[in-house]
C-alpha positions as CSV (number, residue, x, y, z in Angstrom):
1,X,-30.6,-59.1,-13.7
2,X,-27.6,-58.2,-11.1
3,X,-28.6,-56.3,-8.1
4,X,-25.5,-56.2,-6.5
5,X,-21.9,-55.9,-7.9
6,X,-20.4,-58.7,-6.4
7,X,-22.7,-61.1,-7.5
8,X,-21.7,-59.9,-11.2
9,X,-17.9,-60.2,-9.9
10,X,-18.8,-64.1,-9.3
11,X,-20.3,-65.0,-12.3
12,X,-18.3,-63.0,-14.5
13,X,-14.7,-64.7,-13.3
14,X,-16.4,-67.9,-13.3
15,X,-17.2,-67.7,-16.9
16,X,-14.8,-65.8,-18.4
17,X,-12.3,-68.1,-16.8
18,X,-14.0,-70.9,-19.0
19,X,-13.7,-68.4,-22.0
20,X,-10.5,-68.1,-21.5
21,X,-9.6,-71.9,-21.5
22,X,-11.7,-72.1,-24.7
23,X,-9.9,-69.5,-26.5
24,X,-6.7,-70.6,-25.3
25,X,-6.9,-74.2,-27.3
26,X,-8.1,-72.9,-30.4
27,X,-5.3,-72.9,-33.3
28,X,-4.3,-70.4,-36.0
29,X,-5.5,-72.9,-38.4
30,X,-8.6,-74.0,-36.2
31,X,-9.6,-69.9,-36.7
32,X,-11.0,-70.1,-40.2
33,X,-13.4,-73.1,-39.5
34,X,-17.3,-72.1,-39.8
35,X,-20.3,-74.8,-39.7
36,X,-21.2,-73.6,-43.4
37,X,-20.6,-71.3,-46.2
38,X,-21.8,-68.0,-45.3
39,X,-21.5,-68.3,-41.1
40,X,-19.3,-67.2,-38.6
41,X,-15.7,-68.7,-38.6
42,X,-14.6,-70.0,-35.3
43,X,-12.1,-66.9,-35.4
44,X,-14.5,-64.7,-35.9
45,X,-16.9,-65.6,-33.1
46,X,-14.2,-65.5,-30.6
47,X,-13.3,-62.1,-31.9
48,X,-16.9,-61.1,-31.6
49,X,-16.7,-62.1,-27.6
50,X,-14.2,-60.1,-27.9
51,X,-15.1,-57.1,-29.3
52,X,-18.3,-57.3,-27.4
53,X,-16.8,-56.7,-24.2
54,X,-15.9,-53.6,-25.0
55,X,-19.0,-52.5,-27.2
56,X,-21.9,-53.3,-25.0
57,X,-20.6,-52.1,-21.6
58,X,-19.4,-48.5,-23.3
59,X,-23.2,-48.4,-24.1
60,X,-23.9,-47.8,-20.2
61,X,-21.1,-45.5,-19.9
62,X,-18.6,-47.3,-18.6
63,X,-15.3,-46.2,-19.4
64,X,-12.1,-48.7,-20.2
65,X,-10.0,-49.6,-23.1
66,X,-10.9,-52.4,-25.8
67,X,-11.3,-53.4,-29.3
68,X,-13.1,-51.3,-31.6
69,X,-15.8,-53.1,-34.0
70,X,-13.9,-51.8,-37.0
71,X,-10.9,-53.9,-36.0
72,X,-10.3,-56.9,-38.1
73,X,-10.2,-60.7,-36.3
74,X,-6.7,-61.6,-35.8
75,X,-4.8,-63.9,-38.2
76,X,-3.3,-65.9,-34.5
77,X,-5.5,-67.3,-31.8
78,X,-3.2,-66.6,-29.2
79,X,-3.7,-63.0,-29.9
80,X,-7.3,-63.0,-29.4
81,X,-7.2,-64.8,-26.4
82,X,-4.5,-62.0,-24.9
83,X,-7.1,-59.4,-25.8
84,X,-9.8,-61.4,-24.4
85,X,-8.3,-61.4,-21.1
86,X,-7.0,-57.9,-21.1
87,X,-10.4,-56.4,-22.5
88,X,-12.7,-58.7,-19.8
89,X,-10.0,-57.8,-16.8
90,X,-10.6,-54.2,-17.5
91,X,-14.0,-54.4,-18.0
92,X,-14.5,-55.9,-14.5
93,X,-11.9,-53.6,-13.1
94,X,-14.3,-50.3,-14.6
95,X,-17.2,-52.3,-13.2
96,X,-15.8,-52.1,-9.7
97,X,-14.4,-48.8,-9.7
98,X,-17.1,-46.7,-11.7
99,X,-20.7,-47.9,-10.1
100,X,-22.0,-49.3,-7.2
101,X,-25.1,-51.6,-6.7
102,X,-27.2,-48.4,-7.2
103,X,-25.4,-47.8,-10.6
104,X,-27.3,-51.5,-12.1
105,X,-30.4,-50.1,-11.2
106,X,-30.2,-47.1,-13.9
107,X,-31.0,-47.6,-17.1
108,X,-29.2,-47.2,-20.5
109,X,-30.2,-47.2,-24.5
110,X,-29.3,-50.6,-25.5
111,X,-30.0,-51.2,-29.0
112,X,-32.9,-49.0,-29.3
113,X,-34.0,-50.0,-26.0
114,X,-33.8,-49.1,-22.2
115,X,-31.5,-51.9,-20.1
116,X,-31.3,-51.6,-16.9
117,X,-27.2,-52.0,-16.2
118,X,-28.0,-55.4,-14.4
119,X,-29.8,-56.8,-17.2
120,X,-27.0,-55.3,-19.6
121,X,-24.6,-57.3,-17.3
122,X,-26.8,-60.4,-17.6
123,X,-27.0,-60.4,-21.3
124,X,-23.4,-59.9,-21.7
125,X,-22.5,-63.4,-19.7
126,X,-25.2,-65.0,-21.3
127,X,-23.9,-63.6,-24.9
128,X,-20.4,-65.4,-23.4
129,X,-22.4,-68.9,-23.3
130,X,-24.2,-68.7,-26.0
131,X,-20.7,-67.6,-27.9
132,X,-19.1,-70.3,-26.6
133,X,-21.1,-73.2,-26.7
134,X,-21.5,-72.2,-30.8
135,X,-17.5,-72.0,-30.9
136,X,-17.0,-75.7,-29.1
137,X,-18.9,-77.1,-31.5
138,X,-17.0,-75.9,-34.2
139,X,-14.0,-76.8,-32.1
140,X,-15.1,-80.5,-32.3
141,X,-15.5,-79.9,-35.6
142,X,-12.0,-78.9,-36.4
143,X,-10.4,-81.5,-34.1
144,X,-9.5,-80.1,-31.6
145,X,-9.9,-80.9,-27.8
146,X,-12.7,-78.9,-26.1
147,X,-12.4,-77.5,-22.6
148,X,-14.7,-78.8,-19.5
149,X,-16.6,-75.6,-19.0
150,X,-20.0,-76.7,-17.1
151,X,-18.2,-81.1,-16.1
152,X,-15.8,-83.4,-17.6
153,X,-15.6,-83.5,-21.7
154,X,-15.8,-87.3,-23.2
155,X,-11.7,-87.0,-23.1
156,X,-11.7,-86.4,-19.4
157,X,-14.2,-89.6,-18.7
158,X,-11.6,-91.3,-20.7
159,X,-8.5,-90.1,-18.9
160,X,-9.9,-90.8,-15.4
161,X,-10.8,-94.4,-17.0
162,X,-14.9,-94.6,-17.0
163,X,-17.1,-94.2,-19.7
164,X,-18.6,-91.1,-20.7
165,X,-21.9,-91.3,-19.7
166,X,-24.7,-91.8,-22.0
167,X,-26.8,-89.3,-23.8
């Protein structure tokens, strides 16, 4: 849970800046891969990050413009990655301007639930991680490259000429 708005600040431009270089090597062609018949396409589960920045914040009250769950995922991945980083920018930016620290103490419905705004904060950067660890391996998958998001991918070991290091 956040106490204090700038430790949200923080965390939330550290990952969404690792989103963001996810997002930004996925393919037109790369959207319509899924793990199995009857999952989530890659394009679909970076839509859903996207969409969720809007959807689960407005639940606290927070007011700022994004995508609406009735819009459909993108046929081009360099539109969803343009709406990511609109949507999360002005989520932050409503963050900072509409509460204070005292604001993540108060508590909102949240699925049937009460969250307090900290923990609604928390759950939304973890939903990020989860979201995109599902997404890189489907990235793999697909052949593309996959970002560093946490230390070096097995491409980077390579290109600084060591071995990736065992499992």
């Amino acid at each position: 849970m956040y106490k204090h708005i700038e430790d949200f600040v923080a965390a939330w431009q550290f990952e969404t800046a690792a989103t963001l270089r996810t997002l930004e090597l996925l393919t037109d062609e790369s959207l319509s891969r899924q793990i199995t018949d009857g999952h989530r396409t890659l394009g679909r589960i970076a839509w859903h990050l996207t969409q969720t920045l809007h959807e689960m914040p407005s639940r606290t009250g927070l007011s700022f413009v994004g995508p609406g769950e009735e819009e459909a995922v993108p046929t081009s991945a360099a539109e969803i990655a343009a709406v990511y980083k609109r949507t999360s920018q002005a989520m932050l930016d409503a963050v900072q301007s509409q509460w204070t620290d005292a604001n993540l103490l108060e508590t909102s419905d949240m699925y049937g639930d009460q969250w307090p705004n900290g923990v609604t904060l928390d759950a939304l950067v973890k939903h990020e991680i989860h979201h995109r660890g599902q997404m890189t391996v489907l990235m793999r998958q697909a052949g593309l490259r996959v970002p560093d998001l946490y230390g070096p991918t097995k491409e980077q070991w390579a290109e600084f000429g060591a071995p990736a290091p065992a499992i």
